[in-house]
C-alpha positions in Angstrom: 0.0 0.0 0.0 1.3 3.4 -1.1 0.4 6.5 1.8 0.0 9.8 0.2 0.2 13.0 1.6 -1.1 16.7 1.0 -0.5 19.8 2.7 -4.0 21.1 1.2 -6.7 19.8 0.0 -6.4 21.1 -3.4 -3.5 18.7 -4.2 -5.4 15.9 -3.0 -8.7 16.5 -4.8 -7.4 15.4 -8.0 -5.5 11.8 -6.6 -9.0 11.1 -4.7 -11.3 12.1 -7.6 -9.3 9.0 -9.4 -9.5 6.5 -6.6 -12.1 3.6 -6.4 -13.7 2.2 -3.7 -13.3 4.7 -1.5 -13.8 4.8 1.9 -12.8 7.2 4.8 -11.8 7.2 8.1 -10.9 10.0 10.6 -8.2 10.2 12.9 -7.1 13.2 15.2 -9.2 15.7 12.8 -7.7 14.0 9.6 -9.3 12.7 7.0 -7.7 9.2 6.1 -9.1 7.7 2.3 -8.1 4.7 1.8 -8.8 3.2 -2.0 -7.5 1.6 -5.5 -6.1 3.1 -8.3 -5.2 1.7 -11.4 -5.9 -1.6 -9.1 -3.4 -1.0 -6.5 -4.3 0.3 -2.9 -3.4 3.6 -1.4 -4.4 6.0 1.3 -4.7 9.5 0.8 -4.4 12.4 3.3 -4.5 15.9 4.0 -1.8 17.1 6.9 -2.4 20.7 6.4 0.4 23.2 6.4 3.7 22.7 8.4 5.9 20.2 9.7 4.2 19.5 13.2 0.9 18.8 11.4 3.0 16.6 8.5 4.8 14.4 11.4 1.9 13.9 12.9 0.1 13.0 10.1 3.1 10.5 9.0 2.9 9.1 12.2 -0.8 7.8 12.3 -0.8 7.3 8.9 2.2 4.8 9.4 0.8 3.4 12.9 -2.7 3.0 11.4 -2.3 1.4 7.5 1.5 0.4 7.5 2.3 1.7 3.9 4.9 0.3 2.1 5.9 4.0 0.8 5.0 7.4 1.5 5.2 10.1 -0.8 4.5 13.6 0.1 2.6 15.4 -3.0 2.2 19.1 -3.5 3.1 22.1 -4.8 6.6 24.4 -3.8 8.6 27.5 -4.3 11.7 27.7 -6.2 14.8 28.4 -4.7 16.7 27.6 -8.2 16.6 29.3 -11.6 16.9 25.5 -13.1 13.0 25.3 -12.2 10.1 28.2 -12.7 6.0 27.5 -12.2 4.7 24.5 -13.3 7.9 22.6 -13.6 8.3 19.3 -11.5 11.0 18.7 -8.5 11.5 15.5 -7.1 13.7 15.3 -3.8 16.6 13.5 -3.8 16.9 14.2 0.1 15.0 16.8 2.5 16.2 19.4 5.3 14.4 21.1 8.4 16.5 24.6 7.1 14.9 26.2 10.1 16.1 24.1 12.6 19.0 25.9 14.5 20.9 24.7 17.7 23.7 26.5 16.5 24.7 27.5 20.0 24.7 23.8 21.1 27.2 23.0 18.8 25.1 21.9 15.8 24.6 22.4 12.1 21.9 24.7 10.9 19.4 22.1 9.8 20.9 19.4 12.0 18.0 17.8 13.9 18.0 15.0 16.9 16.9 11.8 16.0 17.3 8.6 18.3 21.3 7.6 18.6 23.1 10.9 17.2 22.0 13.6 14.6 21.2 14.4 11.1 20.6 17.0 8.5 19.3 15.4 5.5 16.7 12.7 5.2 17.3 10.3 2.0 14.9 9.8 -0.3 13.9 6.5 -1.5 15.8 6.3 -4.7 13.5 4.4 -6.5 10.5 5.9 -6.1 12.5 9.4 -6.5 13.7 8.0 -10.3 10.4 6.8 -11.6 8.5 9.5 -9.9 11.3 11.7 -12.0 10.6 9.6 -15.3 7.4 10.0 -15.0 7.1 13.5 -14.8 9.5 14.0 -18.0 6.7 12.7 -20.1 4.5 15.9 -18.9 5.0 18.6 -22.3 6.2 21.8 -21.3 7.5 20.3 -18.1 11.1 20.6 -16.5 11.9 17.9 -14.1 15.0 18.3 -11.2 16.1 16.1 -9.0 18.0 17.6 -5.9 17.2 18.5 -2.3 14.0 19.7 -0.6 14.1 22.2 2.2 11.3 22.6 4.4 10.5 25.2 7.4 7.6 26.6 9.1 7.8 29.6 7.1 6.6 30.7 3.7 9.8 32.4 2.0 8.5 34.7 -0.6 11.7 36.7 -0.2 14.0 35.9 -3.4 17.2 37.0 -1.1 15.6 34.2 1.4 15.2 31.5 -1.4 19.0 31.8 -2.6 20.4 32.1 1.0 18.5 28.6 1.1 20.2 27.7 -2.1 23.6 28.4 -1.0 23.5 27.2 2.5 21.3 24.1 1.6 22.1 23.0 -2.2 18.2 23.1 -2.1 16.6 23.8 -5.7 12.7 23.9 -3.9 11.0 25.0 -0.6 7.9 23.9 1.1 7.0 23.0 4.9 6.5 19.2 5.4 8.3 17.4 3.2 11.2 16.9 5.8 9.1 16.4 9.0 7.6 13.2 6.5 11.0 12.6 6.3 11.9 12.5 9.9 9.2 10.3 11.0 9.9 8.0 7.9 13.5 7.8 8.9 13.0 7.1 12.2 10.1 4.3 11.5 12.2 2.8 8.8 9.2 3.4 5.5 10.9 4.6 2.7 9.7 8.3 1.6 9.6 10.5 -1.8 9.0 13.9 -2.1 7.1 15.4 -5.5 6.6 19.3 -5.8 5.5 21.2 -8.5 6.5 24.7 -8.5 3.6 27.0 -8.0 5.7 30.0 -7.3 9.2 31.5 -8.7 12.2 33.6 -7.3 10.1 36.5 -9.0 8.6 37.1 -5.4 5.0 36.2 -6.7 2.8 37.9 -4.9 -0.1 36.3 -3.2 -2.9 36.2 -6.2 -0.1 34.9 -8.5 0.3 32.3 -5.8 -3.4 30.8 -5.5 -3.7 30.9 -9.5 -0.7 28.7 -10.3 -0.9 27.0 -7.2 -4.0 25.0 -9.0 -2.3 24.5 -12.1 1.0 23.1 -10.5 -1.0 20.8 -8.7 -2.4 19.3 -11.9 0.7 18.2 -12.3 1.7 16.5 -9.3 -2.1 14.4 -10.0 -0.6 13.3 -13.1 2.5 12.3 -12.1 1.0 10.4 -9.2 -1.7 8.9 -11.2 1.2 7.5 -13.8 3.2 6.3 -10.6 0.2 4.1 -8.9 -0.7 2.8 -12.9 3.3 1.7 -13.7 
């Protein structure tokens, strides 16, 4: 079984409006759809925004249906002229970039898990390289591959975005793909990570934002819906 997760339920409308034999079940507020597509069984939820609402999500949703693989679907910003609006990242790892215990000794974007430390959460390469394959076959579409940094902040700021960039080697920004990481790491389920890129280092402004925010997350649905049918 395949766990799939949304920070809003705009990117999940169009996975659940493809999914047969629906049924839902909620759990701590959360709306947990469990279903088939293309014949194969999945579960599809919406977190909502941020990494405390993401882990927790993860962590019921990995408690509660055991998937075999999670992948976090959505829409993100750019923090890399290699990708503008509507082109397709997949991670290749993630980062917490707002997780700082400098003063302790750490890394920015070092986090505590059980036995020691980490920055970056690895992304299940398979999943990362047909999620990847899959998205090249989208027209008009530019695909990278490369690191994910996520933080409880929305960076509209193009200064922000490249500081990200240059500290992180992140090409996209959102805030859950790492917490999904975290848990996933730490309850040994393999993870991947799609965004599509709903707004630019342009500094869209917020109108610009809910317009392509829609159309970038037609594309995410079709990547997912080729994923679940190869």
């Amino acid at each position: 079984m395949t766990g799939i997760i949304c920070a809003m339920q705009l990117e999940a409308d169009g996975i659940l409006a493809l999914c047969e034999n629906t049924k839902t079940e909620t759990i701590y507020g959360m709306n947990f759809t469990t279903g088939t597509l293309h014949g194969k069984e999945l579960t599809v939820v919406v977190c909502g925004e941020g990494k405390v609402n993401a882990a927790m999500c993860t962590t019921t949703l990995i408690d509660r249906y055991h998937p075999a693989l999670v992948i976090n679907s959505g829409v993100g910003g750019a923090l890399s002229p290699l990708v503008s609006i509507g082109d397709l990242v997949v991670g290749s790892k993630a980062v917490e970039h707002d997780m700082n215990m400098t003063p302790l000794g750490y890394q920015q974007g070092e986090v505590c898990i059980p036995g020691g430390k980490l920055m970056y959460f690895e992304c299940d390469k398979a999943a990362a390289t047909k999620l990847a394959a899959i998205g090249k076959t989208i027209p008009d579409t530019r695909v990278a591959q490369g690191i994910i940094a996520s933080g409880d902040v929305f960076i509209s700021d193009r200064k922000k975005r490249l500081l990200l960039n240059t500290r992180f080697g992140a090409v996209a920004c959102e805030m859950e793909g790492a917490a999904i990481g975290h848990v996933c790491h730490c309850c040994g389920v393999p993870f991947a990570i799609l965004r599509a890129i709903s707004d630019d280092l342009d500094e869209n402004k917020g109108m610009d934002f809910n317009k392509f925010c829609r159309l970038a997350a037609e594309k995410t649905v079709r990547v997912i819906d080729g994923f679940m049918e190869n």
